[in-house]
C-alpha positions as CSV (number, residue, x, y, z in Angstrom):
1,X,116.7,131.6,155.9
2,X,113.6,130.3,153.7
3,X,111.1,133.0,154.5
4,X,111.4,134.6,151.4
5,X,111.0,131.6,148.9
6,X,114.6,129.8,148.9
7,X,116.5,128.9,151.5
8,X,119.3,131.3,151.2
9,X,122.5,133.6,152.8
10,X,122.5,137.0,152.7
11,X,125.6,139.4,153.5
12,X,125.3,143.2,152.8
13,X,127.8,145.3,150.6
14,X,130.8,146.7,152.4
15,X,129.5,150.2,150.5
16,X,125.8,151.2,149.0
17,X,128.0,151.6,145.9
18,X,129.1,147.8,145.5
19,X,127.5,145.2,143.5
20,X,125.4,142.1,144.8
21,X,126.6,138.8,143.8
22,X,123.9,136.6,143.0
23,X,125.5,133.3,143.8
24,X,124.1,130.4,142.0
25,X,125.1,126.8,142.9
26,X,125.8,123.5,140.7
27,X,124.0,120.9,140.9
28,X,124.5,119.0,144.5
29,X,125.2,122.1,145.5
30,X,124.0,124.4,148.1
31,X,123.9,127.7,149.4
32,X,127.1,128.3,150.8
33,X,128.8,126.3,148.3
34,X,129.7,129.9,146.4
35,X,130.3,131.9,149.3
36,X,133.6,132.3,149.2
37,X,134.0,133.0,145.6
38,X,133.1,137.1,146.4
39,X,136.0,137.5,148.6
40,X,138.1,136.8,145.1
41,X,135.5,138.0,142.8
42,X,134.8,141.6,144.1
43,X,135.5,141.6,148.4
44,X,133.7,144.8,149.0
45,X,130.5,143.4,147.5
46,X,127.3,141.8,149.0
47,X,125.9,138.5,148.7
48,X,122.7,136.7,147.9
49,X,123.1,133.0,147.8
50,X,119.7,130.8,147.3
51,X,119.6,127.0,147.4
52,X,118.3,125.4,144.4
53,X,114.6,123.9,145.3
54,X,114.8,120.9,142.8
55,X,116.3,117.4,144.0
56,X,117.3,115.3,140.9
57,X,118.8,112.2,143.4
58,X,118.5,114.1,146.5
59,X,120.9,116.8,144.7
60,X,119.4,120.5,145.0
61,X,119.1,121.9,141.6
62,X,117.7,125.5,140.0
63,X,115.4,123.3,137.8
64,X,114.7,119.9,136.5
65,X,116.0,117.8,133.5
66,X,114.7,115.2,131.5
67,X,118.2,113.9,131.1
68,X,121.7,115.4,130.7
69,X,121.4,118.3,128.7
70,X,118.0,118.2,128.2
71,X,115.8,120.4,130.3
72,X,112.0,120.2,131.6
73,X,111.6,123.4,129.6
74,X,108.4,124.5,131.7
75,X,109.5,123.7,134.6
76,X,112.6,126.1,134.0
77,X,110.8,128.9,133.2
78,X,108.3,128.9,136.2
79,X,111.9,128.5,138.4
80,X,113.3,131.4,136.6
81,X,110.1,133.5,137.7
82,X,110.5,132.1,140.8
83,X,113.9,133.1,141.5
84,X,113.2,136.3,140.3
85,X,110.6,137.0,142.5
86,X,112.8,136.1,145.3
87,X,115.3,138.3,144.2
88,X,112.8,141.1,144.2
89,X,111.2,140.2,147.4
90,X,115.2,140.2,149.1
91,X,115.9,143.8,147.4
92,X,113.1,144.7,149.5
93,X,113.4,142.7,152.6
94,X,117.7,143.9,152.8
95,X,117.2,147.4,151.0
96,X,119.6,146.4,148.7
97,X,119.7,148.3,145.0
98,X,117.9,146.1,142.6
99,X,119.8,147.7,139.5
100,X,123.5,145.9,141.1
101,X,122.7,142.5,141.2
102,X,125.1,140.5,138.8
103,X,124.6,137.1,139.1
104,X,128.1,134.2,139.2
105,X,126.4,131.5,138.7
106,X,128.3,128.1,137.6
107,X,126.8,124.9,135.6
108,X,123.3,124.1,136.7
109,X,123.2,127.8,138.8
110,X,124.9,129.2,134.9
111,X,122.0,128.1,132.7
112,X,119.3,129.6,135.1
113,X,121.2,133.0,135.2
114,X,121.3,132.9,131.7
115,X,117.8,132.0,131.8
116,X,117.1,135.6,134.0
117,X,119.0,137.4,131.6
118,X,116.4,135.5,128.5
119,X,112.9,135.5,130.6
120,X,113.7,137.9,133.5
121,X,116.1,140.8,132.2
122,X,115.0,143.1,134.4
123,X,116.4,141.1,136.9
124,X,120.4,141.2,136.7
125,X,122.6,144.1,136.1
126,X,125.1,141.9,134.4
127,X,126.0,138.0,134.9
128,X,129.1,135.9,135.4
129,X,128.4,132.1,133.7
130,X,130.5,129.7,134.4
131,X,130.1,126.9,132.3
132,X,126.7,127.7,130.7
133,X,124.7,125.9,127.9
134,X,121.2,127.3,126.0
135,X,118.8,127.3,128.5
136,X,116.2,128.0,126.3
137,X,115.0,130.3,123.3
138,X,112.4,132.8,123.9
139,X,110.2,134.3,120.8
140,X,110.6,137.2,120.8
141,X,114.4,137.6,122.6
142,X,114.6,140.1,125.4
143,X,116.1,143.2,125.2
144,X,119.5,143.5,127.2
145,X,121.3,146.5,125.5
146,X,125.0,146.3,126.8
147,X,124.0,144.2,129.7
148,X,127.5,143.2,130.7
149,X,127.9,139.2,130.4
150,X,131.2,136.8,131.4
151,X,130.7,133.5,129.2
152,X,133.5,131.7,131.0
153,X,133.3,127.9,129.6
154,X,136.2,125.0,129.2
155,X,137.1,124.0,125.8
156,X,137.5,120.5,127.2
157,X,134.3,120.5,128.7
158,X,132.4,117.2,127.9
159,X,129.1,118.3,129.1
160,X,129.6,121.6,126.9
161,X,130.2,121.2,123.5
162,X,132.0,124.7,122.4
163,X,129.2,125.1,119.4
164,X,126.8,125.2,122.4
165,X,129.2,128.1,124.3
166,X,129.3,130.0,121.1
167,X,125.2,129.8,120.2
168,X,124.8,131.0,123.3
169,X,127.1,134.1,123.2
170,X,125.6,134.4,120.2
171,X,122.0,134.3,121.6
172,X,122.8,136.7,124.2
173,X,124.7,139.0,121.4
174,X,121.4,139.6,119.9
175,X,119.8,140.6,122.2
176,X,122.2,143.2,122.6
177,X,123.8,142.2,125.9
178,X,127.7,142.7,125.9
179,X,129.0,139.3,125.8
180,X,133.2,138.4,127.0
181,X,134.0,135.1,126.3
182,X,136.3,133.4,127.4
183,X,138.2,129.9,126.9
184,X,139.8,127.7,129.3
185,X,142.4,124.9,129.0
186,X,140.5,122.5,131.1
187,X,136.9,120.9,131.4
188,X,133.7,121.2,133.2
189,X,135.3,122.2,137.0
190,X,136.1,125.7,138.0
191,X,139.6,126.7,137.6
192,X,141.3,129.4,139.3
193,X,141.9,131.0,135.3
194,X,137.7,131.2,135.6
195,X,137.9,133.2,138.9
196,X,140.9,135.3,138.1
197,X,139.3,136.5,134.5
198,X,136.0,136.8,136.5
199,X,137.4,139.1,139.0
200,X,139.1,141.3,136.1
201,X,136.5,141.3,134.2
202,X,134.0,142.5,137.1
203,X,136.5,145.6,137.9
204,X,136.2,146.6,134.5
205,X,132.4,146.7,134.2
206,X,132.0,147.4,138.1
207,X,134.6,149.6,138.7
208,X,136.0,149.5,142.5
């Protein structure tokens, strides 16, 4: 469905109390790609999955790069507003609770979350990133006090240099959100460790 912004799924909470999963794709991917993920991440909770509305390649994307690692800084944060309007327009169009939206995003669909939490903080509840870089620096930072954060990143990650996973822990830290990270044995790809310390992590801070 595209009439609110983004082509995008939608499936309600099991309860009023659960969570909504803000599902937010890689890059190539799309919007079912993540679907699945909320059965092992939290299977009570609802889901709101948009497709990204960049191509780089004919790949679907959150927002565009100038080259790997390097973002189109504007262009990012007028997606970011974007996205958050959507979010706000589906809260309304589902009568969903706008405070229980905690994104999982991973890569590409990682650094936009994080880019909610820095330019949209009123947006997310709390956010799973798998595999995040810096999106960008905002002067002044945001508040986010105790805004529950996974940082979920590989220390072989060749895309991800760990100085880059800790700056932006750090980043996040500062602006007061309450940041878990965690390491990996492996690279850039999701691992079933990543979704097993995801789903713990979400009981704790989302208790079922």
């Amino acid at each position: 469905m595209s009439d609110l912004g983004f082509v995008h799924v939608f499936h309600p909470p099991a309860t009023p109390a659960a969570p909504i999963l803000l599902l937010l794709h890689g890059t190539g991917g799309n919007e079912h790609d993540l679907v699945s993920l909320k059965d092992a991440l939290r299977p009570d909770a609802g889901v709101l999955s948009p497709r990204g509305q960049v191509l780089e390649r004919g790949m679907p994307r959150f927002f565009r790069r100038l080259a790997e690692g390097v973002f189109d800084i504007d262009d990012l944060k007028q997606r970011t507003h974007d996205l958050a309007g959507f979010v706000s327009r589906a809260s309304a169009h589902y009568g969903f609770a706008s405070d229980r939206i905690v994104a999982a995003g991973f890569s590409n669909g990682a650094n936009i979350a994080a880019s909610l939490l820095l330019l949209e903080p009123a947006t997310l509840a709390g956010a799973i990133l798998f595999r995040a870089m810096v999106p960008l620096v905002p002067d002044p930072l945001p508040s986010l006090p105790g805004t529950p954060v996974l940082l979920s990143n590989g220390r072989r990650d060749p895309l991800v240099a760990p100085a880059e996973t800790e700056r932006l822990a750090g980043l996040l830290r500062t602006a007061g959100a309450d940041v878990t990270l965690a390491w990996q044995e492996s690279g850039h790809e999701l691992t079933e460790a990543d979704v097993a310390q995801a789903r713990d992590w979400l009981t704790r801070v989302r208790p079922l």
